[in-house]
C-alpha positions in Angstrom: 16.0 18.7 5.6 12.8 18.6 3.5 11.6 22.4 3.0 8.1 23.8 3.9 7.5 24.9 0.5 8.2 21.3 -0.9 5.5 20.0 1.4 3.5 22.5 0.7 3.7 22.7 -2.9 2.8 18.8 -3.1 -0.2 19.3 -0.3 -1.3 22.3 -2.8 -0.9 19.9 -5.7 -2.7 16.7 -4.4 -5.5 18.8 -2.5 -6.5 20.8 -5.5 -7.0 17.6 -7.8 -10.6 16.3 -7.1 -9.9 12.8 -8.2 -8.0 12.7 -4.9 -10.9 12.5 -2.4 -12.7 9.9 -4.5 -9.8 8.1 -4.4 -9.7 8.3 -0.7 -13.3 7.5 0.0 -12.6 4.6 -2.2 -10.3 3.0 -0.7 -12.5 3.5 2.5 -15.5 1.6 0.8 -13.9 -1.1 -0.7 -11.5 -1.9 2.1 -14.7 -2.0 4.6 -17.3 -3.5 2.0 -14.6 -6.4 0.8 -14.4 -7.0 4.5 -18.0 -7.3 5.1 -18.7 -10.2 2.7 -15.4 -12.1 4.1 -16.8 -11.7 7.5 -19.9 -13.2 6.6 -18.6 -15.7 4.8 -15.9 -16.9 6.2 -15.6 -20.6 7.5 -15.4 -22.0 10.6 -11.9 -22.2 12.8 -10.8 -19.5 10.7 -9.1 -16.3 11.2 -11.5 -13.5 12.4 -9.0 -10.4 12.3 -7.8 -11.6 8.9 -11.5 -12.2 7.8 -12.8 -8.7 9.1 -9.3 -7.2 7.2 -9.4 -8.5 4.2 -11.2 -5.8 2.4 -6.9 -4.4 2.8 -6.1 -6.5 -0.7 -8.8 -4.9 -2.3 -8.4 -1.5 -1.4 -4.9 -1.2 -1.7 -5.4 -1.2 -5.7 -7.0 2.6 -5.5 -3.9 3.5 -3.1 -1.7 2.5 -5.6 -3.8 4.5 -8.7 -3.9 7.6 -6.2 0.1 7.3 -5.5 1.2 6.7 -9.5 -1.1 9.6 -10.6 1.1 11.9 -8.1 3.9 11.5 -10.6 2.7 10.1 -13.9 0.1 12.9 -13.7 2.7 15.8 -14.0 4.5 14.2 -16.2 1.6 13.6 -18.7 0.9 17.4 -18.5 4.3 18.5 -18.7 3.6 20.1 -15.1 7.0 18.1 -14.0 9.1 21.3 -15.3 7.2 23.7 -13.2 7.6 21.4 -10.3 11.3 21.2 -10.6 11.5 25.0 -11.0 9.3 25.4 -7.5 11.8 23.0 -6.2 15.0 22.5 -7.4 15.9 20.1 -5.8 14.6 16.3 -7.1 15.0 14.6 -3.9 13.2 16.5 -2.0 10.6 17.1 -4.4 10.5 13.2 -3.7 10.6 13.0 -0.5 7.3 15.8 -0.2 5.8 13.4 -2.4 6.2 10.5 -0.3 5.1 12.1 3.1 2.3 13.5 1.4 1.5 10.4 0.1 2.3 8.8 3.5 0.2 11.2 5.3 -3.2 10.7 3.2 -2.7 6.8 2.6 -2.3 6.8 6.5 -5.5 8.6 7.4 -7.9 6.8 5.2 -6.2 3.7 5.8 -7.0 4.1 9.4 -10.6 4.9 9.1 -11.0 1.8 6.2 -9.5 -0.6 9.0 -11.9 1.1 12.0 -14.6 0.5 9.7 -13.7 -2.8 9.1 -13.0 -4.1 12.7 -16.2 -2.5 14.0 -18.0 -4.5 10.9 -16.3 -7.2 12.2 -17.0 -6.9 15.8 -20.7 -6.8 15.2 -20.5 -9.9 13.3 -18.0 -12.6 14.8 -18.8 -13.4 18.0 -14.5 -14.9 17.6 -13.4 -11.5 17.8 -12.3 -9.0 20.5 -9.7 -6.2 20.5 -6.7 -8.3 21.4 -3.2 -7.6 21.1 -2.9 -10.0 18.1 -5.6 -7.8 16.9 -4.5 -4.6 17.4 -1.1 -5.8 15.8 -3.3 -6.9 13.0 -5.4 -3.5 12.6 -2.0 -1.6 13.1 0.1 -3.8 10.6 -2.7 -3.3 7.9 -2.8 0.3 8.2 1.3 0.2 7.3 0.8 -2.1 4.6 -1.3 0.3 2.7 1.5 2.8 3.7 3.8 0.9 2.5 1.9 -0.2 -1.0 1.7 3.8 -1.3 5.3 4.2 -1.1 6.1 1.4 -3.1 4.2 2.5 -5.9 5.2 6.3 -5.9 8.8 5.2 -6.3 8.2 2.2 -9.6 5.9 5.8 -11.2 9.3 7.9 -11.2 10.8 5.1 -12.6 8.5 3.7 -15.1 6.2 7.3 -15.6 3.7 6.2 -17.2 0.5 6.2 -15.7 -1.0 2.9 -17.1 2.8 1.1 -17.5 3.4 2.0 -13.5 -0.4 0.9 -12.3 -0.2 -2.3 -13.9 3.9 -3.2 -13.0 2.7 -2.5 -9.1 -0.4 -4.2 -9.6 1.4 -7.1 -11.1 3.7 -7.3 -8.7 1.4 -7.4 -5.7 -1.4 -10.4 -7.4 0.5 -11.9 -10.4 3.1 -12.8 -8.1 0.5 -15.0 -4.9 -0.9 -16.6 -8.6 3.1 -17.8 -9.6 3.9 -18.7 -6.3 1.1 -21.3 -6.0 2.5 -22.6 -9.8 5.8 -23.9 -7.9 5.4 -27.3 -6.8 8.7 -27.3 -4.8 8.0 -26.9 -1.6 11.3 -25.0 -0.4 10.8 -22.6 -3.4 6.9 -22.4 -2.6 8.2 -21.1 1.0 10.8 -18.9 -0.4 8.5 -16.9 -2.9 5.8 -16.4 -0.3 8.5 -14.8 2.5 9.5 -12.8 -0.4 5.9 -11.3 -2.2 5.3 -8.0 -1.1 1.8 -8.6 -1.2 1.6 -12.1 0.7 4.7 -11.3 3.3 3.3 -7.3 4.0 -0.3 -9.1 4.7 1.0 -11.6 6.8 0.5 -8.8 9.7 -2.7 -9.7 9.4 -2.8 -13.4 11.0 -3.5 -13.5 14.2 -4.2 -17.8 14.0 -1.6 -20.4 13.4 0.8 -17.6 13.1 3.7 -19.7 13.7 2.4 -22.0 10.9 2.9 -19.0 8.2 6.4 -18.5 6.1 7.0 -15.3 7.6 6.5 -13.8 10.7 3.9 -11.0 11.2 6.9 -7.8 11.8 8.8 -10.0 9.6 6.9 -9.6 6.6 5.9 -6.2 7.2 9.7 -5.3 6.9 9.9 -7.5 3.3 7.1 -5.2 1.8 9.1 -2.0 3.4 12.2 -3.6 1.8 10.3 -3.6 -1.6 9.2 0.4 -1.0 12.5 1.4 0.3 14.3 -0.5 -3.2 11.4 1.2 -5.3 12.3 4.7 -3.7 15.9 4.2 -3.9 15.4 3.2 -8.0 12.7 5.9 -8.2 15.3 8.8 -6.7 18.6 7.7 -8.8 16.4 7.8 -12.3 15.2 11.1 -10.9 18.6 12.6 -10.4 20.1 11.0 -13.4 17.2 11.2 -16.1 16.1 14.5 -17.6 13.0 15.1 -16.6 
C-alpha cells in the first residue's frame, strides 16, 4: 500500500516546480493547435476523429519532458537522497511518482482532447460524437497516460535528463521512420503492431479500422506493455543501484 506521505511528498514536489504548469498548458496548446491545422487540411475520405486528434503525437513530446524531469531533476540536484530519506522505501517512492504523474498527464490530456474534438466538430461536417469516437477521444487520453508512464520508468533507468528525453523520444518517431525502411511486408506488419507510438495511436482510427495492423484496444495494450516493461526496468535499477 502506497503511503499518504509518498503521494504527498511527490504532489508537494511537482506542484512547487513552476516549469510544471507550462508544461501542462503546453501539452494543451500543441495537442489542440496540431489538431487544428490537420483538421483543416486533411483530405477527402479521410479519418475525421484521427484528423481532429492528431495534435496527440505532438503533444505527447512535452508529456514526456514533464515525466523525465520528475526523476532526472532530483537526481541532477542531488535532491534524490532527501527523497529516499522522506521515503524509504524506492518502490513506493515510484509508484507516488507514477500516479502523480498519472494524475496530471490525465487531466490535461483530457482537456487537450476536449479542445481538440470541439475544434474538430466546428470544422468537419464528417464528425459526430460516435462511439468509435468516443473510443477515439478516450484511447488518446490513455496514450498520453501511458507515454507518461513509459517515460518515468526509461528516466530511473537511464537518469539523465537529456539521455532519457531523447531514448523515449526515439523510441516513439525513430522507430514509424525504420518501420517504413523495411520492404518486407510481414516484417513491415510486425514492427508497426509492435511501435509504441504507431500501435498506442491506433485507438485513434475510427475508418478502415479493420484494414490497420492492430486493433484499436489492441494496440493500446502494446504501448501499456512498453510502460509496464519500462516500470518494471525502472523499479529493479532502483532497488539494485545506489542512488
Amino acid at each position: 500500500m502506497i503511503g499518504v506521505s509518498a503521494l504527498h511528498a511527490e504532489w508537494t514536489k511537482v506542484r512547487t516546480v513552476p516549469g510544471t504548469i507550462w508544461l501542462l498548458l503546453g501539452t494543451v496548446a500543441l495537442t489542440v493547435l496540431l489538431g487544428a491545422l490537420a483538421t483543416n487540411a486533411m483530405a477527402p475520405g479521410g479519418d475525421p476523429a484521427e484528423s481532429a486528434l492528431t495534435g496527440v503525437a505532438l503533444g505527447q513530446a512535452i508529456v514526456v519532458i514533464l515525466a523525465v524531469a520528475m526523476v532526472s531533476g532530483e537526481y541532477a540536484t542531488g535532491m534524490i537522497h532527501t527523497s529516499l530519506i522522506a521515503v524509504p522505501k524506492r518502490l513506493d517512492m515510484l509508484a507516488a511518482k507514477g500516479i502523480v504523474v498519472s494524475a496530471l498527464v490525465l487531466v490535461a490530456g483530457t482537456v487537450a482532447v476536449l479542445g481538440s474534438i470541439v475544434v474538430g466538430l466546428l470544422a468537419l461536417p464528417d464528425l459526430t460524437l460516435t462511439g468509435p469516437v468516443l473510443r477515439a477521444s478516450v484511447g488518446s487520453v490513455l496514450y498520453l497516460a501511458l507515454i507518461g508512464l513509459l517515460s518515468l520508468g526509461l528516466a530511473v533507468v537511464v537518469r539523465d535528463a537529456a539521455a532519457a528525453i531523447g531514448v523515449v523520444l526515439g523510441l516513439l518517431y525513430l522507430t514509424p521512420i525504420v518501420t517504413t525502411l523495411v520492404s518486407d511486408p510481414d516484417w513491415h506488419d510486425r514492427l508497426r503492431r509492435l511501435s509504441p507510438m504507431t500501435a498506442g495511436l491506433a485507438v485513434q482510427s475510427t475508418v478502415d479500422v479493420v484494414a490497420q495492423p492492430v486493433g484499436p484496444w489492441e494496440g493500446l495494450g502494446v504501448l501499456a506493455g512498453w510502460a509496464a516493461a519500462a516500470l518494471l526496468a525502472g523499479a529493479a535499477v532502483l532497488r539494485l543501484r545506489d542512488a
